[in-house]
C-alpha positions as CSV (number, residue, x, y, z in Angstrom):
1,X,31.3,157.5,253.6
2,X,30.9,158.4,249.8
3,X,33.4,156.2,248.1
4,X,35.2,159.0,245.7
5,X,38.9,157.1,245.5
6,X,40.2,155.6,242.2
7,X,38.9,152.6,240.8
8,X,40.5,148.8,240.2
9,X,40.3,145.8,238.1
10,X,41.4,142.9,239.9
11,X,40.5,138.9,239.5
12,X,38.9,137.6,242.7
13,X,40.7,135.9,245.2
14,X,40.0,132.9,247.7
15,X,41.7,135.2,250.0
16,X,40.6,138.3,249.2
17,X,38.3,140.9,251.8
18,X,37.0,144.0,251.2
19,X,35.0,147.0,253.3
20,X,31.4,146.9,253.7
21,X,29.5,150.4,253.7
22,X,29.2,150.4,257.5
23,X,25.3,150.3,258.6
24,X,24.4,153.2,260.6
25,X,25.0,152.4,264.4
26,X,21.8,152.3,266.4
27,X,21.1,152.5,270.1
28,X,19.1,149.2,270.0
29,X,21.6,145.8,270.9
30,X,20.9,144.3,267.9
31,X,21.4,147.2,265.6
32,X,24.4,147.7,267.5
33,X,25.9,144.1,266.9
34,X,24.7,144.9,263.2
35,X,27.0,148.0,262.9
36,X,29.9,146.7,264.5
37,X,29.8,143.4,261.9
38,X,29.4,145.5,258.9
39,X,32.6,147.1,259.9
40,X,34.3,143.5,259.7
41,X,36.0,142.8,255.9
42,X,34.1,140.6,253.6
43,X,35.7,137.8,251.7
44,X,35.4,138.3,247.8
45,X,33.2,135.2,247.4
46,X,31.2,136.6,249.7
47,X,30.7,139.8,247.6
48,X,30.4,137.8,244.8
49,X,27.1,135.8,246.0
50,X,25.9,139.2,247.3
51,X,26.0,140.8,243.5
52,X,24.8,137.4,242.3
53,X,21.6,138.4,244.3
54,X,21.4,141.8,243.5
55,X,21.3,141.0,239.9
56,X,19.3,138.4,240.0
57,X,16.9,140.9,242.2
58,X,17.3,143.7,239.0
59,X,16.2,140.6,236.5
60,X,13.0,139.6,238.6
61,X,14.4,136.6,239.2
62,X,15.2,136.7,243.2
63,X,14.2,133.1,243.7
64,X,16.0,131.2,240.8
65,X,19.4,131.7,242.6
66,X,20.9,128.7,243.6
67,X,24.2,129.5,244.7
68,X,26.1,129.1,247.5
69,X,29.5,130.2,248.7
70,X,30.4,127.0,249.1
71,X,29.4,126.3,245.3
72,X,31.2,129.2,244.5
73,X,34.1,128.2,246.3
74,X,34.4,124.9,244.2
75,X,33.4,126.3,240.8
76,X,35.3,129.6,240.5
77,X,39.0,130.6,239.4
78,X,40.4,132.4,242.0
79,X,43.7,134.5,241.2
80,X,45.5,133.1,244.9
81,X,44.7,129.7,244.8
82,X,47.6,127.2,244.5
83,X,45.7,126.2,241.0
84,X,44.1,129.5,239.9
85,X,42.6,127.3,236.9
86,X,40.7,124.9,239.1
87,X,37.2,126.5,238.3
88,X,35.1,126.8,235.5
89,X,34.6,130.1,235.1
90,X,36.6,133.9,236.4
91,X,35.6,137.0,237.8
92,X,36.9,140.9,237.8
93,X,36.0,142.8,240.0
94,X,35.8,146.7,239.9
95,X,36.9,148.0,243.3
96,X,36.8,151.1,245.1
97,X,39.2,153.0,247.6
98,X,37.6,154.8,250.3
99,X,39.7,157.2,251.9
100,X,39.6,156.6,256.0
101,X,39.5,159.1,258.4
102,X,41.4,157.0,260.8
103,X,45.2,158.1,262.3
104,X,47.1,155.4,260.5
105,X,45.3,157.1,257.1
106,X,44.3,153.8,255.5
107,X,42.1,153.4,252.7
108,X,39.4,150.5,252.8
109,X,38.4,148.9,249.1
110,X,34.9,148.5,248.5
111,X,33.3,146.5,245.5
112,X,31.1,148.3,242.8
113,X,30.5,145.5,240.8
114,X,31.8,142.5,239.1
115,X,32.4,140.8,235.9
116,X,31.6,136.9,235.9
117,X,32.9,135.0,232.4
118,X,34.3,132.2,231.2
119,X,35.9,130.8,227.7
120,X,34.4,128.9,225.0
121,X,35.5,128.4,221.7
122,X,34.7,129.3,217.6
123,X,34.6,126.3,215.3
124,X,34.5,128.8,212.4
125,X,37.5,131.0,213.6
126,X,39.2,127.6,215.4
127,X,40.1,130.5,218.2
128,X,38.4,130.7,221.9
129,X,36.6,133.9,223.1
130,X,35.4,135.0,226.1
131,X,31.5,134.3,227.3
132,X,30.2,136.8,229.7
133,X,27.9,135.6,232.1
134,X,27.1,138.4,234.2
135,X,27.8,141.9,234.1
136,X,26.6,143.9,237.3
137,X,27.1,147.4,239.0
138,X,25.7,148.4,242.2
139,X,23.6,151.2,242.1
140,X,25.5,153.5,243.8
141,X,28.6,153.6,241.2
142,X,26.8,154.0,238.7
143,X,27.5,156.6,235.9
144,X,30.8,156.5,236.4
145,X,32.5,154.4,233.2
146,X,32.5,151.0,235.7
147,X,30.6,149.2,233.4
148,X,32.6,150.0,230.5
149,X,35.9,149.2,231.9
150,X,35.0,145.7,233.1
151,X,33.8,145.3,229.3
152,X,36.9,146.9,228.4
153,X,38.7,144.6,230.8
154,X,37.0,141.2,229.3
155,X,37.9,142.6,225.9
156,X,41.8,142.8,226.6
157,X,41.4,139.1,228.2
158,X,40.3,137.9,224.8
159,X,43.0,139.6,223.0
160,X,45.8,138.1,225.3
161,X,44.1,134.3,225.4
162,X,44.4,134.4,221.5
163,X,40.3,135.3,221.1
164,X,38.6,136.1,218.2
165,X,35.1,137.1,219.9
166,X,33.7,138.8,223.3
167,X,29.6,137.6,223.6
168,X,27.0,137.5,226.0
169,X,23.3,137.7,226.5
170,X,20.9,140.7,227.3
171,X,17.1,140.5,228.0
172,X,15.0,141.9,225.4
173,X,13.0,143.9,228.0
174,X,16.2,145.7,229.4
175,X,16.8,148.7,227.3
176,X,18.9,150.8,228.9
177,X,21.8,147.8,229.0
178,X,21.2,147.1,224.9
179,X,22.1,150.6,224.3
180,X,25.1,150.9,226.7
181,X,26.4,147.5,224.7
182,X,25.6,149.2,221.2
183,X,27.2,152.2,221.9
184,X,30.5,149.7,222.5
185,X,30.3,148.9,219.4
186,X,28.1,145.7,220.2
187,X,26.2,143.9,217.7
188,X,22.8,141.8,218.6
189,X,22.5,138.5,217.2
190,X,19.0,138.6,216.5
191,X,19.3,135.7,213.9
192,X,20.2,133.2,216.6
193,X,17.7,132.1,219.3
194,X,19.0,130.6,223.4
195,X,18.4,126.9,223.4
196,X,18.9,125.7,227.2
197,X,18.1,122.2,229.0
198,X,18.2,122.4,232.7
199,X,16.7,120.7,235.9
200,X,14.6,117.5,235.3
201,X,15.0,117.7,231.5
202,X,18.7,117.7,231.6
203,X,18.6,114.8,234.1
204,X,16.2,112.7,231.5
205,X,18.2,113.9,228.4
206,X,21.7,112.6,230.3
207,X,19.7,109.1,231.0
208,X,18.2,109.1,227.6
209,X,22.1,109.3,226.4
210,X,23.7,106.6,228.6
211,X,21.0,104.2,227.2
212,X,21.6,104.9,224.0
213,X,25.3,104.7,224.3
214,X,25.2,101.4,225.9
């Protein structure tokens, strides 16, 4: 079923399930036990690895993801848990309602994207901001202001924490996302360039430090 109910902004929760866009059923057994699971509810960290994927799939960069649920699990902010601070980093997610055709007329949620961020902080200002680390929208909600209200959603989480700044990082190759951003009112920072140390180098580069320290 077309998802055409209103959409939602919500935090993710440890808790949290949502519909999956049934598969069609098939005669074959398998396909069969294929259907009747993508009828079950999916957990939001489930979803949230899923998009991770997808993303990374739109990027070209498929086999650089490294995350689990279980990573998820320990690493996230999640609205329900007893400390919803426990993570590093928070996600909104843009939901869906789904009318059902069922006799107790309920409505199923699905997710059309998500928001992934995390604070930092301005030296300059002395004020946090907001860093956002992923922006994504499924293909099939497209074109429908999603992207702009999760942006608009980060923006009013900046303003409430105290921020002075909403950033985040776009390939150079993805055009159609740097003129979305610009037409926000984005600016690029084409006067800075990413530095990064990962894998092996960070590793050395950590060693390096304890021997110097000691």
């Amino acid at each position: 079923m077309t998802p055409t109910g209103p959409a939602t902004i919500r935090q993710a929760r440890r808790e949290g399930k949502s519909a999956r866009p049934p598969a069609f059923p098939a005669h074959h057994p398998k396909d069969r036990l294929r259907y009747l699971d993508s009828l079950l509810p999916i957990l939001d960290v489930d979803e949230i690895l899923a998009l991770i994927h997808e993303l990374a799939a739109y990027e070209h960069a498929a086999s650089s993801v490294e995350a689990t649920t279980d990573s998820l699990l320990r690493t996230l902010n999640f609205a329900d848990s007893v400390s919803p601070r426990q993570g590093y980093a928070s996600t909104f997610l843009i939901t869906v309602s789904t009318p059902s055709t069922d006799s107790k007329n309920t409505a199923s949620e699905q997710i059309a994207g998500l928001a992934l961020y995390f604070t930092n902080y301005s030296t300059w200002r002395a004020a946090p901001g907001v860093y956002l680390e992923d922006l994504f929208i499924r293909p099939a909600f497209r074109r429908r202001g999603y992207g702009k209200a999760l942006i608009g959603a980060l923006a009013a989480e900046t303003v409430r924490i105290g921020g002075k700044r909403l950033e985040w990082s776009v390939l150079r190759w993805n055009e159609p996302s740097i003129k979305f951003y610009e037409s926000l009112g984005a600016v690029g920072m084409t006067e800075w360039m990413g530095m990064r140390v990962d894998g092996e180098g960070l590793v050395r580069l950590a060693q390096a430090g304890q021997t110097t320290a000691s």
